[in-house]
C-alpha positions as a Markdown table, in Angstrom:
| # | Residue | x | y | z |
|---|---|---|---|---|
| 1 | Unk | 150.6 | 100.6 | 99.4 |
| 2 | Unk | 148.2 | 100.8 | 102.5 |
| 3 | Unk | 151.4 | 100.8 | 104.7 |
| 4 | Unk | 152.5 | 103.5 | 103.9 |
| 5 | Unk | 155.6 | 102.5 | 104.2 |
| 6 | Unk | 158.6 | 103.2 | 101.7 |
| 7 | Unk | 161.3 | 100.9 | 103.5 |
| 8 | Unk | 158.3 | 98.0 | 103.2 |
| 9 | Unk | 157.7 | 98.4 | 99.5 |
| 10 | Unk | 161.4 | 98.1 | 99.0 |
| 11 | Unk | 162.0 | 95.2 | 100.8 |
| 12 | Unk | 159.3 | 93.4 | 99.3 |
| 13 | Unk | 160.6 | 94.4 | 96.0 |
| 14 | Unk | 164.0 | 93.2 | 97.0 |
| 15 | Unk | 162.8 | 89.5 | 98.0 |
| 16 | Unk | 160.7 | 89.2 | 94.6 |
| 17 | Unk | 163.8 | 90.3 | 93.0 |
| 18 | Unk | 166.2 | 87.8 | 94.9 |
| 19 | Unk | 163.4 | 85.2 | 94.3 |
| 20 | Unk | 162.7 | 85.7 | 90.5 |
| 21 | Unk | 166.5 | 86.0 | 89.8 |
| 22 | Unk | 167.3 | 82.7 | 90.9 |
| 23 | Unk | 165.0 | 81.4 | 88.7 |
| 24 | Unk | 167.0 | 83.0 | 85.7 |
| 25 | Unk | 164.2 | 86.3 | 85.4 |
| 26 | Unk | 166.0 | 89.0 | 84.7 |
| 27 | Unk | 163.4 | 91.9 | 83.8 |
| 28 | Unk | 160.2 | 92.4 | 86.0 |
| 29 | Unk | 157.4 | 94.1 | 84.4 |
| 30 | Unk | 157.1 | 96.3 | 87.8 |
| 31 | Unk | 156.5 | 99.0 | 89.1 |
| 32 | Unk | 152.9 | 99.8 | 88.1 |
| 33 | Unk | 152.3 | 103.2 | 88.8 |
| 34 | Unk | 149.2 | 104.7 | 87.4 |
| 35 | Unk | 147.6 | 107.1 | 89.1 |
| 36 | Unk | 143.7 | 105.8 | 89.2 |
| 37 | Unk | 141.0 | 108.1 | 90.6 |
| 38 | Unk | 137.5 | 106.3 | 89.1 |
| 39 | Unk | 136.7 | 103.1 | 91.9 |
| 40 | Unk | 135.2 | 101.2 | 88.4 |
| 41 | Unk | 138.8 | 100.9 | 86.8 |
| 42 | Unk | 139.7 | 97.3 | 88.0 |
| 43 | Unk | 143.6 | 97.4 | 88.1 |
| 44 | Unk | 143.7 | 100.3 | 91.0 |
| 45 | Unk | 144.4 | 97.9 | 93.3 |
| 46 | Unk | 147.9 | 97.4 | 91.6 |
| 47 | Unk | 149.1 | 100.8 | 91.2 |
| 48 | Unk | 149.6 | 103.3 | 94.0 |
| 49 | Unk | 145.7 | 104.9 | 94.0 |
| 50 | Unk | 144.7 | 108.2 | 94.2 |
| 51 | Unk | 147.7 | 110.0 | 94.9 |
| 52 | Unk | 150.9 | 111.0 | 92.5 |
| 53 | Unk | 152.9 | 111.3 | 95.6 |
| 54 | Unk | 152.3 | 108.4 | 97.2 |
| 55 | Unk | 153.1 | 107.4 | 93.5 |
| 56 | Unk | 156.6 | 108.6 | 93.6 |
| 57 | Unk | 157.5 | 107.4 | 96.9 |
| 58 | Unk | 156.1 | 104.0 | 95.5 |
| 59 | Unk | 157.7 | 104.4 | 92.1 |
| 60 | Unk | 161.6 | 105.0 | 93.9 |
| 61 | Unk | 161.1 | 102.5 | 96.5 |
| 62 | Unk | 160.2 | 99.6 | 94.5 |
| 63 | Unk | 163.3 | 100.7 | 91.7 |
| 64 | Unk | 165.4 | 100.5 | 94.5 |
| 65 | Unk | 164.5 | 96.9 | 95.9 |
| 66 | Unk | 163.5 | 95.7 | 92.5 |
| 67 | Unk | 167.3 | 96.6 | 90.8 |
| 68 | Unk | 169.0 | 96.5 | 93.9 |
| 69 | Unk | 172.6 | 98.6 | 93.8 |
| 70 | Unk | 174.0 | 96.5 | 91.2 |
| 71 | Unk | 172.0 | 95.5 | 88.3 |
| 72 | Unk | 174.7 | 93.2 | 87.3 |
| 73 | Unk | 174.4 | 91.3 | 91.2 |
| 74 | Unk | 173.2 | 87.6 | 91.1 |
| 75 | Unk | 170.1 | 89.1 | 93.2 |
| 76 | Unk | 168.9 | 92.2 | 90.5 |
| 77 | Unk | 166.8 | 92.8 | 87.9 |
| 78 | Unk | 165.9 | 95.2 | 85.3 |
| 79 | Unk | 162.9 | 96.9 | 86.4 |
| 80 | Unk | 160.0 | 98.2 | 84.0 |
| 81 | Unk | 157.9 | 101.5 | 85.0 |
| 82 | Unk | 154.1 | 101.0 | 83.6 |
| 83 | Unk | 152.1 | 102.2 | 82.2 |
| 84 | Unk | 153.5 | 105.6 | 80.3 |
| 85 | Unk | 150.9 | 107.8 | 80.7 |
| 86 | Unk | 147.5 | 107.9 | 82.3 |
| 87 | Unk | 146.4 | 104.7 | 81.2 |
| 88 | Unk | 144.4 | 104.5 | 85.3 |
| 89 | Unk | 142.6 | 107.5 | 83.4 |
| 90 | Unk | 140.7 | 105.5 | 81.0 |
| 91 | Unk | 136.9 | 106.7 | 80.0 |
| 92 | Unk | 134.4 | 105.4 | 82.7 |
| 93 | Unk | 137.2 | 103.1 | 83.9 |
| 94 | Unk | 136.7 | 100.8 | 81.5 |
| 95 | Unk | 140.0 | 98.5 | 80.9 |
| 96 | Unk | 141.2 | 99.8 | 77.6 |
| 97 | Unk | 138.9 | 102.5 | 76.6 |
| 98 | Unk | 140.5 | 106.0 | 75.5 |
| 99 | Unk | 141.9 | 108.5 | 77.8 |
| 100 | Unk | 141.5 | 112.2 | 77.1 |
| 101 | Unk | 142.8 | 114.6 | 79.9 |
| 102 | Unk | 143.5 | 118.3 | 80.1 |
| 103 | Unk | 147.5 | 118.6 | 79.9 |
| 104 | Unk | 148.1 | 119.9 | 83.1 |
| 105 | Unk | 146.2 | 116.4 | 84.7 |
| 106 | Unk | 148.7 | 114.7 | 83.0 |
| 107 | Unk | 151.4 | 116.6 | 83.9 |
| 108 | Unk | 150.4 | 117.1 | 87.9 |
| 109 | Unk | 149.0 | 113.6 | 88.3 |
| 110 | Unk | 149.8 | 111.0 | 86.0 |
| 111 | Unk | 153.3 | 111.6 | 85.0 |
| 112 | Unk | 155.3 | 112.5 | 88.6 |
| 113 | Unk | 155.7 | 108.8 | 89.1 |
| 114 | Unk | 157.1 | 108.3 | 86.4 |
| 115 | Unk | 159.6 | 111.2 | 86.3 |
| 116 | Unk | 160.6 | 109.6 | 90.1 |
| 117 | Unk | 161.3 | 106.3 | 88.9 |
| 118 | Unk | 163.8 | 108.0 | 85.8 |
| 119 | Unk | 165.2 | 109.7 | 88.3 |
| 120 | Unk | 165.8 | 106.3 | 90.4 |
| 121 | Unk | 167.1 | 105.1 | 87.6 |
| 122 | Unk | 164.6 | 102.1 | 86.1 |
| 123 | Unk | 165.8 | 100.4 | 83.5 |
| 124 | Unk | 162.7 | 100.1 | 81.2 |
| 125 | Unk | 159.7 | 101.9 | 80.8 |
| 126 | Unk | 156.4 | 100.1 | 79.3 |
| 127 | Unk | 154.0 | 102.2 | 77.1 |
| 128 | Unk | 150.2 | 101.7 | 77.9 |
| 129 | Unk | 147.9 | 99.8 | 75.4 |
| 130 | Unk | 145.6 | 102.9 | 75.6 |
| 131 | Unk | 145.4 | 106.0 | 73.2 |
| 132 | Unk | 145.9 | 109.9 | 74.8 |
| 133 | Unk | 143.3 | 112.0 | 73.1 |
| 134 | Unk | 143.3 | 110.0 | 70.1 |
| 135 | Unk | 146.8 | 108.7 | 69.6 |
| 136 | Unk | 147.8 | 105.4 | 70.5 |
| 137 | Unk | 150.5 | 105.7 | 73.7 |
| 138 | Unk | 152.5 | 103.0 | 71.6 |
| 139 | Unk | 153.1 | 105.1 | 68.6 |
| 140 | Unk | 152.8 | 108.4 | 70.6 |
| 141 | Unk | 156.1 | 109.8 | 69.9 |
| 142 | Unk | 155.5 | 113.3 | 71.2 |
| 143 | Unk | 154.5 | 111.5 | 74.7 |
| 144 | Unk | 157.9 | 108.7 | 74.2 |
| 145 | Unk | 160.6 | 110.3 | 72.8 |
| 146 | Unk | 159.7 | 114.3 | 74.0 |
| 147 | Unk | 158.3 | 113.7 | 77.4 |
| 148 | Unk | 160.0 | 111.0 | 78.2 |
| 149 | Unk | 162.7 | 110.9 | 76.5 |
| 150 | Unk | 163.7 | 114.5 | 76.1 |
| 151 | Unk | 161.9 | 116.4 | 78.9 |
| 152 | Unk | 162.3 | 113.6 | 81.8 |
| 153 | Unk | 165.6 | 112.2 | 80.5 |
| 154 | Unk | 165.1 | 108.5 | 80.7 |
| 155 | Unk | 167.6 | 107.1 | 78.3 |
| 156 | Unk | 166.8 | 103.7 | 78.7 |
| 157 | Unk | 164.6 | 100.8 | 76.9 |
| 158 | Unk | 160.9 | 100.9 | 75.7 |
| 159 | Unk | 159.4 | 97.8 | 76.5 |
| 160 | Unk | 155.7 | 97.4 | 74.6 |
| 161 | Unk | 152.9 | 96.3 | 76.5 |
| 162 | Unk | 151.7 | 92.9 | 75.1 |
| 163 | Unk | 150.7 | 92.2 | 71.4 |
| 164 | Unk | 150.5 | 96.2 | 71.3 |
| 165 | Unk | 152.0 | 97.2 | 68.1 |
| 166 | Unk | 150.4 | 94.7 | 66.6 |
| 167 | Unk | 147.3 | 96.4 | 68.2 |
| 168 | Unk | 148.3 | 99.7 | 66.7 |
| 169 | Unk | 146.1 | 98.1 | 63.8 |
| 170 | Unk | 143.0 | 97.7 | 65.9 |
| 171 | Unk | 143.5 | 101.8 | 67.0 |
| 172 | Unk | 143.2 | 102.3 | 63.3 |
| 173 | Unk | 146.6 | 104.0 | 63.1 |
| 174 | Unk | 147.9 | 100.9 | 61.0 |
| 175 | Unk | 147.2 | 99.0 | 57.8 |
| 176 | Unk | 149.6 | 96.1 | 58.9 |
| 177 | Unk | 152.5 | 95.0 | 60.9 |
| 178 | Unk | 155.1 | 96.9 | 58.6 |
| 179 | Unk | 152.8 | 100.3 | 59.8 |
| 180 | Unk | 152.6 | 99.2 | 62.9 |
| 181 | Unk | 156.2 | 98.4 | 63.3 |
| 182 | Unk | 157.1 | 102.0 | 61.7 |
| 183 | Unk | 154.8 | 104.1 | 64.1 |
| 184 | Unk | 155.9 | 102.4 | 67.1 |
| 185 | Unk | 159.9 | 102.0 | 66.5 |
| 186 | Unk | 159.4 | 105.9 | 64.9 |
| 187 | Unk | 158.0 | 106.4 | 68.5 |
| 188 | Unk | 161.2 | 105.2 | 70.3 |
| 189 | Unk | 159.7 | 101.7 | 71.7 |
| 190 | Unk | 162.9 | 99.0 | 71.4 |
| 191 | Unk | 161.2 | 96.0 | 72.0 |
| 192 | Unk | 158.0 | 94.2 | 70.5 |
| 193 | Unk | 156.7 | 92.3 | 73.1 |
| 194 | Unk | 154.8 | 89.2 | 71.5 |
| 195 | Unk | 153.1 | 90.8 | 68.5 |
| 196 | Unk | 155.8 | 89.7 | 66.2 |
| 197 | Unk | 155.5 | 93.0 | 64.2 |
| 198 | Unk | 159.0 | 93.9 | 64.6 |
| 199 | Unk | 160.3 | 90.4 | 63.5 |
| 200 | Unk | 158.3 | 90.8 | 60.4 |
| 201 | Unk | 157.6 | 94.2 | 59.8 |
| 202 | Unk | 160.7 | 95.7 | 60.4 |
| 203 | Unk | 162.9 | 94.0 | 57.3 |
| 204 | Unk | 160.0 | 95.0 | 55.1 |
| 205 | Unk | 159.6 | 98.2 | 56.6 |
| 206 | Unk | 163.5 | 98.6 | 55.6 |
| 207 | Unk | 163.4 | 98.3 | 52.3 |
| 208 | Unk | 160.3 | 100.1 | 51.4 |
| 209 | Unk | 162.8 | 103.1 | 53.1 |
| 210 | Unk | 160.2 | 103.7 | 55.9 |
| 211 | Unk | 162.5 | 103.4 | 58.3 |
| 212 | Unk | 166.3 | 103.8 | 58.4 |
| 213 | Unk | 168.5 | 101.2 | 59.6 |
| 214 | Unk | 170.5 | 104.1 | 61.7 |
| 215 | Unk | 166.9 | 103.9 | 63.9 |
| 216 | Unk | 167.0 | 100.4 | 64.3 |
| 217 | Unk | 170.3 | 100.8 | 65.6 |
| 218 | Unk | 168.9 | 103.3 | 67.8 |
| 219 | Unk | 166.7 | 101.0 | 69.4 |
| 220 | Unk | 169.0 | 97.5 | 69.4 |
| 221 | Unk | 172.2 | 100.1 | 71.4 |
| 222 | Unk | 169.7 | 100.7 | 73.8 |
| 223 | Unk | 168.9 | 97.2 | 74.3 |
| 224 | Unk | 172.3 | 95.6 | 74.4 |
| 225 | Unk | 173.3 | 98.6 | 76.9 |
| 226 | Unk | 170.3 | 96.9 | 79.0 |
| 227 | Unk | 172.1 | 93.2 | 78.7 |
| 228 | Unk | 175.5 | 94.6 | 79.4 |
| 229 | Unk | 173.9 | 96.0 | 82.2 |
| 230 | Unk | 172.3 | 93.3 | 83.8 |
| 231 | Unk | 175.7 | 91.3 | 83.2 |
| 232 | Unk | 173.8 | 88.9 | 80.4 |
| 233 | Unk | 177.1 | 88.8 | 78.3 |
| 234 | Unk | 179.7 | 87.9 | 81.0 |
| 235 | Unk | 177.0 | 85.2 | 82.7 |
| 236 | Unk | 174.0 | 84.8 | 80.4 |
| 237 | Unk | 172.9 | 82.0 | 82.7 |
């Protein structure tokens, strides 16, 4: 980011991608774009700083060299915008404490990245482990499937941060990984990553009727639109 240079963040972005693609990757958890103003938060050095427009440049030049023009090419892959929303806000910048900002903060500052890399087109978008003024961003379904969703248009997959629905228990949201597993697929996220609380909260989930199997479908379209994009089907390897 200190070069201040779009065309360099893209082409560095482009050679990870070429790099990790060989190697059979074909989803980076990149860009990481939040916006971080407080000097104790210890992850600023990996998102774009201080600024939401240096954040946007950021967030459409790294889409570019991270999915390339194709992202069913040999050289692509599917790249994930983190963390949705305002997780570099965090109390005292302390790494997962709770963020509570004034809406027009989050609007101004924290979310233009992200509307910049829907508009680029990213493939995925990660939810942070943090909560926004008491609700957890992982089951935050006014922030996933309204803001993001609705009002920024990203029609793409929901990626959770790791072991986070699970965590939804630990946010005292959740009495187990069938609650968990609700609020979080309720909230639009497709995939569990680790936590296992789809895998086994989901079936029980489905026959206590706390969710519908119309929303998992929801969720597993969007998912296999993501591997037909990347090309998985044609050459999985």
């Amino acid at each position: 980011v200190a070069l201040f240079d779009a065309e360099a963040w893209a082409q560095t972005a482009r050679e990870a991608a070429t790099e990790a693609a060989a190697d059979g990757i074909n989803m980076a958890f990149a860009p990481m774009l939040d916006v971080s103003r407080d000097p104790r938060w210890g992850r600023t050095v990996e998102g774009p700083g201080e600024s939401p427009w240096v954040g946007r440049r950021l967030a459409e030049a790294k889409v570019r060299g991270i999915q390339g023009t194709d992202l069913a090419a040999s050289d692509a892959m599917a790249a994930v915008a983190k963390h949705f929303c305002a997780y570099g806000a965090v109390t005292a910048g302390r790494e997962y404490a709770s963020v509570d900002v004034s809406d027009r903060m989050l609007l101004e500052v924290h979310m233009p990245p992200f509307a910049a890399a829907v508009s680029a087109g990213v493939a995925a978008v990660m939810p942070a482990f943090t909560d926004l003024a008491g609700i957890p961003m992982t089951a935050h379904a006014g922030m996933l499937r309204q803001r993001l969703r609705r009002d920024l248009g990203f029609d793409g997959v929901l990626v959770s941060d790791y072991n986070a629905i699970a965590e939804l228990i630990q946010h005292g949201v959740a009495g187990d990984l069938v609650e968990a597993a609700t609020l979080a697929l309720k909230a639009g996220v497709d995939i569990d990553m680790v936590s296992g609380a789809y895998l086994q909260g989901l079936p029980v989930a489905l026959e206590r009727g706390l969710v519908s199997l119309a929303e998992v479908d929801e969720s597993v379209r969007r998912v296999l639109t993501l591997k037909a994009g990347l090309g998985l089907f044609e050459n999985p390897y």
